[in-house]
PyMOL CGO cylinders between C-alpha atoms (Angstrom):
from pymol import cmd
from pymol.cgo import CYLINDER

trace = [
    CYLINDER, -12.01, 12.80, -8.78, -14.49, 12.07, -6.36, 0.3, 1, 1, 1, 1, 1, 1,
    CYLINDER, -14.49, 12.07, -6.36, -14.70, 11.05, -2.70, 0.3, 1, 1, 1, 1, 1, 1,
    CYLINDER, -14.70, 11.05, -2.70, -15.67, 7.62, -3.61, 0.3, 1, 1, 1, 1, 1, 1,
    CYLINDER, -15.67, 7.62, -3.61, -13.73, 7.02, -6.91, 0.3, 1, 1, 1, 1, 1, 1,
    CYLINDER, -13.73, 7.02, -6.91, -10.74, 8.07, -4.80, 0.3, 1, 1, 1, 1, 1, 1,
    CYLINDER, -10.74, 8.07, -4.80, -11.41, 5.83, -1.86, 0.3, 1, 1, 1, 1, 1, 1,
    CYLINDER, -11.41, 5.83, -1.86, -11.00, 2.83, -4.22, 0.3, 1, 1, 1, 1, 1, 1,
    CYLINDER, -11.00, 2.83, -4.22, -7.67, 4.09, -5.45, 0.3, 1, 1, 1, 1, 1, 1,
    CYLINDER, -7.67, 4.09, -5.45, -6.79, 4.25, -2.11, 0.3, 1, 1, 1, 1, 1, 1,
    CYLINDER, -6.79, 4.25, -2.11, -8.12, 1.13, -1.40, 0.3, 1, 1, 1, 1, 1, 1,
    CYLINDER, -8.12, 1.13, -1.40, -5.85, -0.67, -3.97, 0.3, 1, 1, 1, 1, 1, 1,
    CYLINDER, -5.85, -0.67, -3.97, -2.77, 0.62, -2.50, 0.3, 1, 1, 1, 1, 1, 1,
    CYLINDER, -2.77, 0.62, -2.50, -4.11, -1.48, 0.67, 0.3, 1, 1, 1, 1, 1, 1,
    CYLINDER, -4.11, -1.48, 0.67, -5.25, -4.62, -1.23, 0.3, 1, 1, 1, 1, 1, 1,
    CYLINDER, -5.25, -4.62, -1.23, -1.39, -4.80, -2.69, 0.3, 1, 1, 1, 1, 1, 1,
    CYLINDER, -1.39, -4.80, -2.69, 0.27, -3.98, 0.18, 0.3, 1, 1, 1, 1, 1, 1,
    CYLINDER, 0.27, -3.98, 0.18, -2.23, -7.13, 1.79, 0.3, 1, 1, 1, 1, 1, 1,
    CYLINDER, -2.23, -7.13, 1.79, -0.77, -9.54, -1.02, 0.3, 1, 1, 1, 1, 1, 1,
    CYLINDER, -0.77, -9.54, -1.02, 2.68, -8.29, -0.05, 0.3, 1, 1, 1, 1, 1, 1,
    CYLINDER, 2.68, -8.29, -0.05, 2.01, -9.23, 3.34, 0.3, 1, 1, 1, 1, 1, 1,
    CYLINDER, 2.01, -9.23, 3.34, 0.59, -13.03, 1.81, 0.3, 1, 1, 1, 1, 1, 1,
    CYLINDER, 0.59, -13.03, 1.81, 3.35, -13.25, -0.27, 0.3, 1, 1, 1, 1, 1, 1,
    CYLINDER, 3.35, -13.25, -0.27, 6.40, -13.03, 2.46, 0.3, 1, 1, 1, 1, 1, 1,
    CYLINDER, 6.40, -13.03, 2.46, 7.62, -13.39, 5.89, 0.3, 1, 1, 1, 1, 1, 1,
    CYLINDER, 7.62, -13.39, 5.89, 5.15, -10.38, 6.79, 0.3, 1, 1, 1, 1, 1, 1,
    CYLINDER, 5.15, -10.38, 6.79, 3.14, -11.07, 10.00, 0.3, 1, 1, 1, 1, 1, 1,
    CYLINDER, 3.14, -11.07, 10.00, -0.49, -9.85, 9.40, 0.3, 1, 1, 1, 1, 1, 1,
    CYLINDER, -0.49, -9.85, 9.40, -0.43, -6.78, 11.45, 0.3, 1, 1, 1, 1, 1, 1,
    CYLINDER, -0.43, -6.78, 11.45, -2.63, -4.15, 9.56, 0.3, 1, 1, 1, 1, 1, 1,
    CYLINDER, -2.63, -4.15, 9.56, -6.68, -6.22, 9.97, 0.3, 1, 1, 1, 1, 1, 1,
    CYLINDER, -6.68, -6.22, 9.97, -7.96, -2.57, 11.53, 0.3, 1, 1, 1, 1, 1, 1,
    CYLINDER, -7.96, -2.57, 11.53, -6.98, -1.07, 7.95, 0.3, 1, 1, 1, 1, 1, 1,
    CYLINDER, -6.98, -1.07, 7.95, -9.64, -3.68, 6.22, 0.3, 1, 1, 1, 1, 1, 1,
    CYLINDER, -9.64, -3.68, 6.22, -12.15, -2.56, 9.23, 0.3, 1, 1, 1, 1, 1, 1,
    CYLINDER, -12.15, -2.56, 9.23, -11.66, 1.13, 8.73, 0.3, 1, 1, 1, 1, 1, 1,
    CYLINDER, -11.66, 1.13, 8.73, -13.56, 0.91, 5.40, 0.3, 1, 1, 1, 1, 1, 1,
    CYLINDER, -13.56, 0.91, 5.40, -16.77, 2.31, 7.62, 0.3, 1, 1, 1, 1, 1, 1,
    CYLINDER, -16.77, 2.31, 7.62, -15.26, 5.27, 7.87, 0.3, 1, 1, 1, 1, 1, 1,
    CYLINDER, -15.26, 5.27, 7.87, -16.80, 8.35, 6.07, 0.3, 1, 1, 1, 1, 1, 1,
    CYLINDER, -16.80, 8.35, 6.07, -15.37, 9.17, 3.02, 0.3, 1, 1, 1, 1, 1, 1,
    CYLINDER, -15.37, 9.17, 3.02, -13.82, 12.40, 3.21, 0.3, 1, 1, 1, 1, 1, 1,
    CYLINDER, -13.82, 12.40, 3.21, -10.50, 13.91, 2.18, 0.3, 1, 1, 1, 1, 1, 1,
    CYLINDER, -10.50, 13.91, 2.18, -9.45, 13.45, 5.84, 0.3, 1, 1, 1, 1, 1, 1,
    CYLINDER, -9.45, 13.45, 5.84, -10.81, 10.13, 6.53, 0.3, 1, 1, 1, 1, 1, 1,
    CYLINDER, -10.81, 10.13, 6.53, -9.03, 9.17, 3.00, 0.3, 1, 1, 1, 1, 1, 1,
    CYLINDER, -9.03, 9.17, 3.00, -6.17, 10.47, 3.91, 0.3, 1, 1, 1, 1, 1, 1,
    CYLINDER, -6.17, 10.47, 3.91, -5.98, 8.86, 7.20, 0.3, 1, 1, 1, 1, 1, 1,
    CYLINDER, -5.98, 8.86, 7.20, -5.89, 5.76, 5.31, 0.3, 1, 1, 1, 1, 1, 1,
    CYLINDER, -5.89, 5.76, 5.31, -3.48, 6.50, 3.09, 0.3, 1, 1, 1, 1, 1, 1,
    CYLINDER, -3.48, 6.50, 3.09, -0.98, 7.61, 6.16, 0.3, 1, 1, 1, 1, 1, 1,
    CYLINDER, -0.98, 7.61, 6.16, -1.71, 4.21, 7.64, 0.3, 1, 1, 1, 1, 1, 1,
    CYLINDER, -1.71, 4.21, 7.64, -0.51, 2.49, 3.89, 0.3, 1, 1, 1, 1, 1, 1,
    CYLINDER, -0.51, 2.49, 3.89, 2.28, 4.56, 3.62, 0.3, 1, 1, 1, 1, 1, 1,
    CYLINDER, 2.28, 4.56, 3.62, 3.66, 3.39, 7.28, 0.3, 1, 1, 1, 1, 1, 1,
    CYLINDER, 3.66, 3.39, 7.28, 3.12, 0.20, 6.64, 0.3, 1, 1, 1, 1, 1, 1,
    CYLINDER, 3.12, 0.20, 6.64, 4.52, 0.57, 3.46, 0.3, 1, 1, 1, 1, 1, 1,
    CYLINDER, 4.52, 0.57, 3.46, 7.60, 1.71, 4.66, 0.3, 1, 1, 1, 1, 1, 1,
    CYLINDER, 7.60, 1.71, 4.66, 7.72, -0.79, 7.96, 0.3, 1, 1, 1, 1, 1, 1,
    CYLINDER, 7.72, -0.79, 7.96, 6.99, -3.98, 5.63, 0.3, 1, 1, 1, 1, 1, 1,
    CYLINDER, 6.99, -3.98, 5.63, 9.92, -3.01, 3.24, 0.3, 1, 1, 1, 1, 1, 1,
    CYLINDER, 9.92, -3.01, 3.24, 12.32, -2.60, 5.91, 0.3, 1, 1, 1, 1, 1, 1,
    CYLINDER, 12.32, -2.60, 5.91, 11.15, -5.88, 7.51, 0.3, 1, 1, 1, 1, 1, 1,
    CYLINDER, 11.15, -5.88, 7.51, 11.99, -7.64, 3.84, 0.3, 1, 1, 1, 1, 1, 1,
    CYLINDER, 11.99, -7.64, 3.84, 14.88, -5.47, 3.54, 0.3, 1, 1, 1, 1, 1, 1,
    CYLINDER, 14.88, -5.47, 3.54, 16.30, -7.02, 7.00, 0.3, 1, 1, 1, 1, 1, 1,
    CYLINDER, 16.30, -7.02, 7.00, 15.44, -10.47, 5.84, 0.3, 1, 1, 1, 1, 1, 1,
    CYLINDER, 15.44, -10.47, 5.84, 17.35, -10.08, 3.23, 0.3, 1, 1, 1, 1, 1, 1,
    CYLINDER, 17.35, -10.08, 3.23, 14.05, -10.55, 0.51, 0.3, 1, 1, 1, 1, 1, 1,
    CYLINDER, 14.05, -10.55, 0.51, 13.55, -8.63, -2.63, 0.3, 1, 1, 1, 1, 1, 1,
    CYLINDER, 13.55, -8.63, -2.63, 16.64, -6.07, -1.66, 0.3, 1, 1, 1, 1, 1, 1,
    CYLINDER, 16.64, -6.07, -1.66, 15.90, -4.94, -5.04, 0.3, 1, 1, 1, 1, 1, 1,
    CYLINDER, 15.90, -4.94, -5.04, 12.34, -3.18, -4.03, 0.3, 1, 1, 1, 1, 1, 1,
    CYLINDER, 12.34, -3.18, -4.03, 12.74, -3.26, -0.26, 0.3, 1, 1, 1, 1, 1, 1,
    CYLINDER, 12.74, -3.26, -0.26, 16.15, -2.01, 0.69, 0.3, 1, 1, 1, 1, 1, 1,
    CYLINDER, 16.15, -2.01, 0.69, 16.28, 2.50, 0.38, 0.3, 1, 1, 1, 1, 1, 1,
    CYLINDER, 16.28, 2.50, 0.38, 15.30, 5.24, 2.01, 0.3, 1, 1, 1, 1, 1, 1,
    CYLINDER, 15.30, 5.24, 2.01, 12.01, 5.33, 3.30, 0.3, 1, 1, 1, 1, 1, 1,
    CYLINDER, 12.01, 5.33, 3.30, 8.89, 6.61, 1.88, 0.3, 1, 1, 1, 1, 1, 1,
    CYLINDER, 8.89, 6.61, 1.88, 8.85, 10.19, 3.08, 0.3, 1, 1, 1, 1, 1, 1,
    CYLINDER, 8.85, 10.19, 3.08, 6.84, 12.54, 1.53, 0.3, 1, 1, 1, 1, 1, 1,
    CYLINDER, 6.84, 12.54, 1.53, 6.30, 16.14, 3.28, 0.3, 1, 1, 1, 1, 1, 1,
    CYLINDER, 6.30, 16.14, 3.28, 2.63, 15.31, 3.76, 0.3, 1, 1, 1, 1, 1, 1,
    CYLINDER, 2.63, 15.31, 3.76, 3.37, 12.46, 5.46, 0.3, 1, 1, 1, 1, 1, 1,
    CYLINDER, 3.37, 12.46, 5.46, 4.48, 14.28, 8.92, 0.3, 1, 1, 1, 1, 1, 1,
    CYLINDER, 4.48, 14.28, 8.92, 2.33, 16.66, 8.80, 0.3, 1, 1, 1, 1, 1, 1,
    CYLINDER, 2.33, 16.66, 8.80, -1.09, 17.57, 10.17, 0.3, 1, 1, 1, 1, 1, 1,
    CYLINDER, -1.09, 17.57, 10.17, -3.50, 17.83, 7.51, 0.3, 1, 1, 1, 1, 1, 1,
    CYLINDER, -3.50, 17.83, 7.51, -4.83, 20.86, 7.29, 0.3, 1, 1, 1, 1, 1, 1,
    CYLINDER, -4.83, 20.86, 7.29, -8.86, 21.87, 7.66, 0.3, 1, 1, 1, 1, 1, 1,
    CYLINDER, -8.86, 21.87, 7.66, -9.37, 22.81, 4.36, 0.3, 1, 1, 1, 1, 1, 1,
    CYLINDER, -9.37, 22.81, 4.36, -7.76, 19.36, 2.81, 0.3, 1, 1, 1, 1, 1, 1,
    CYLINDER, -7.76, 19.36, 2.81, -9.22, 18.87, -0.67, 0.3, 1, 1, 1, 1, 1, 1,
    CYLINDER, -9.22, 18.87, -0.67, -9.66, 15.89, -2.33, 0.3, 1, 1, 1, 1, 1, 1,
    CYLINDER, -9.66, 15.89, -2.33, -7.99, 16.78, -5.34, 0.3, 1, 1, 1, 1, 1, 1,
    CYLINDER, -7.99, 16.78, -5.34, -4.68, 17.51, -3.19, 0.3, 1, 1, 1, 1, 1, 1,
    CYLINDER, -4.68, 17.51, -3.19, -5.47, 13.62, -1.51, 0.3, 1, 1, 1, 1, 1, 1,
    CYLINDER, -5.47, 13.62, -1.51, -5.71, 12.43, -5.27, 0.3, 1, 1, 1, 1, 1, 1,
    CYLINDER, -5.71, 12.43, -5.27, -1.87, 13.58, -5.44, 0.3, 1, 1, 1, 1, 1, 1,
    CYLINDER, -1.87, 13.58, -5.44, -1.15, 11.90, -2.15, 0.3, 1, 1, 1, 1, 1, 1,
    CYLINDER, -1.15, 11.90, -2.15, -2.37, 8.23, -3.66, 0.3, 1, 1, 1, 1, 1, 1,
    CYLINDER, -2.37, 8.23, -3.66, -0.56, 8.76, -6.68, 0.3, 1, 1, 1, 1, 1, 1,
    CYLINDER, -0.56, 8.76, -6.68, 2.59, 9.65, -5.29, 0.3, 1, 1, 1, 1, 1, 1,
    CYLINDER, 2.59, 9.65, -5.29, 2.01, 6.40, -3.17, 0.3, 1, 1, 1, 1, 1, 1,
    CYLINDER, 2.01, 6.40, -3.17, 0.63, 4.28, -5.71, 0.3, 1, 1, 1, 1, 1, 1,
    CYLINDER, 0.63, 4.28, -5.71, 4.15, 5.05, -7.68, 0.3, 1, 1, 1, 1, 1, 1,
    CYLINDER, 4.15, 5.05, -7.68, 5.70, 3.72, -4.62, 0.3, 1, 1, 1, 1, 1, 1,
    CYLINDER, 5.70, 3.72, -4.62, 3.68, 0.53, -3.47, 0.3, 1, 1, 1, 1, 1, 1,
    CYLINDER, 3.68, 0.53, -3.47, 3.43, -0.81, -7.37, 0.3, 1, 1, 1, 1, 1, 1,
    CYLINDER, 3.43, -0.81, -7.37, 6.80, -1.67, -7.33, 0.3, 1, 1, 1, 1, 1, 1,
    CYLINDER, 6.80, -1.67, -7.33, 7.09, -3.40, -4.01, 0.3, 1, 1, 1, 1, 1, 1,
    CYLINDER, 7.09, -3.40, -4.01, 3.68, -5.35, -5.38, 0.3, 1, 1, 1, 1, 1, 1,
    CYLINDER, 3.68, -5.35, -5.38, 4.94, -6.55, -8.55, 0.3, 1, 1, 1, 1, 1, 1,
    CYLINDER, 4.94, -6.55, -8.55, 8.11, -7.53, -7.33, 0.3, 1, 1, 1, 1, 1, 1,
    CYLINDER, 8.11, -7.53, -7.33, 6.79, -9.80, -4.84, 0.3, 1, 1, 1, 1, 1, 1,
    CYLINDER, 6.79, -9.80, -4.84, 3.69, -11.40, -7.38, 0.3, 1, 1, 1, 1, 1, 1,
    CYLINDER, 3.69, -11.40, -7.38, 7.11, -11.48, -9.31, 0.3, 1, 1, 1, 1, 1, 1,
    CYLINDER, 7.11, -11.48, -9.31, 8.36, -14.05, -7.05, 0.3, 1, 1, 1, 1, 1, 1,
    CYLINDER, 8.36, -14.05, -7.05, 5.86, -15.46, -5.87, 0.3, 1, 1, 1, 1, 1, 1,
    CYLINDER, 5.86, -15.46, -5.87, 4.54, -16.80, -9.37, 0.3, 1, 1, 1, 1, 1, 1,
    CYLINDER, 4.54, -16.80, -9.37, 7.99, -17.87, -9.67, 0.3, 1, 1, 1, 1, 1, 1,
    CYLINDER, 7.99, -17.87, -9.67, 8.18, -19.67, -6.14, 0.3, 1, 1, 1, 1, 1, 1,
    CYLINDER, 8.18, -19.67, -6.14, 4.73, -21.32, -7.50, 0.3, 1, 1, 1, 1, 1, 1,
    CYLINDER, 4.73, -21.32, -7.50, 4.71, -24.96, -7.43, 0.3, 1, 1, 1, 1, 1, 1,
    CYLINDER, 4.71, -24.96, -7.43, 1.06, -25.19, -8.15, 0.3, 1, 1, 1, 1, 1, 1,
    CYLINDER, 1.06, -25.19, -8.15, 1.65, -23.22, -11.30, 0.3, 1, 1, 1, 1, 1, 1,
    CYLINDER, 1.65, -23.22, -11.30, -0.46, -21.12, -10.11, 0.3, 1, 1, 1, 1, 1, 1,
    CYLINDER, -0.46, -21.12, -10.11, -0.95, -17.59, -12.64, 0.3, 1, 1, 1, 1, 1, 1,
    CYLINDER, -0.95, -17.59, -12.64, -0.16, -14.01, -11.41, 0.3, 1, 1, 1, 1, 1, 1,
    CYLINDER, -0.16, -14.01, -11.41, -3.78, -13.24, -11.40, 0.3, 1, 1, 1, 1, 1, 1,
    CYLINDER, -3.78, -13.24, -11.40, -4.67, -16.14, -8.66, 0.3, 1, 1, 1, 1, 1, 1,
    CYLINDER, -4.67, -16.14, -8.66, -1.63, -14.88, -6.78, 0.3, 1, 1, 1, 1, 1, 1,
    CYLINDER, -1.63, -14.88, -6.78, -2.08, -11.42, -6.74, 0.3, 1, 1, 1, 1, 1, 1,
    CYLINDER, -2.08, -11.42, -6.74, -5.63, -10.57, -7.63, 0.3, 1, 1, 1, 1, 1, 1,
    CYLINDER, -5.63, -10.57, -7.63, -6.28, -7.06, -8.45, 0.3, 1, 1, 1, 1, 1, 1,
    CYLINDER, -6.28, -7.06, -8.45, -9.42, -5.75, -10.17, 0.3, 1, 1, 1, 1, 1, 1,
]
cmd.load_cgo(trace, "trace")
């Protein structure tokens, strides 16, 4: 995959973790992750923003967990991947990032659907998933 086809996997994982933040009691904390897309796209710059997903990944389903929301998708162990405390190292390839937002993806799609779940079902404007929870 390539630098740029990878940076707008990457960049979905961020847009549903944003309607996860619209969709419940989650302040909206994470703006400098929408103003990091001027960054250069390489496999470190990408990967940068997928440590910065996966944290808030993990800190928005505790927060929900807590609250007592969605304990179905938001209460476990936290998203902790080997990767993810660890330096990157220099020769980081993009195919090796690639796995990265996969491995998240896998995580974040479930937290995402269960909240459009809800929140279609909390409508009272009978409103459709896709105004809800747009996603290409």
């Amino acid at each position: 995959m390539e630098a740029f086809d990878l940076n707008i996997s990457v960049g979905r994982w961020s847009q549903m973790m944003w309607t996860v933040r619209q969709h419940t009691i989650l302040p909206d904390e994470s703006v400098r992750m929408m103003q990091q897309e001027q960054e250069g796209l390489t496999a470190a710059s990408i990967s940068r923003k997928l440590r910065d997903i996966a944290a808030e990944y993990n800190e928005g389903r505790t927060r929900l967990c807590r609250a007592n929301v969605l304990t179905a998708a938001s209460c476990g162990p936290a998203y902790a991947p080997a990767w993810l405390a660890a330096r990157d190292a220099p020769g980081l390839t993009l195919a090796e990032v690639e796995r990265r937002s996969e491995d998240l993806g896998n995580q974040v799609m479930p937290l995402w659907d269960a909240v459009c779940t809800d929140a279609v079902a909390r409508s009272t404007n009978h409103e459709t998933r896709t105004e809800l929870c747009p996603m290409e």
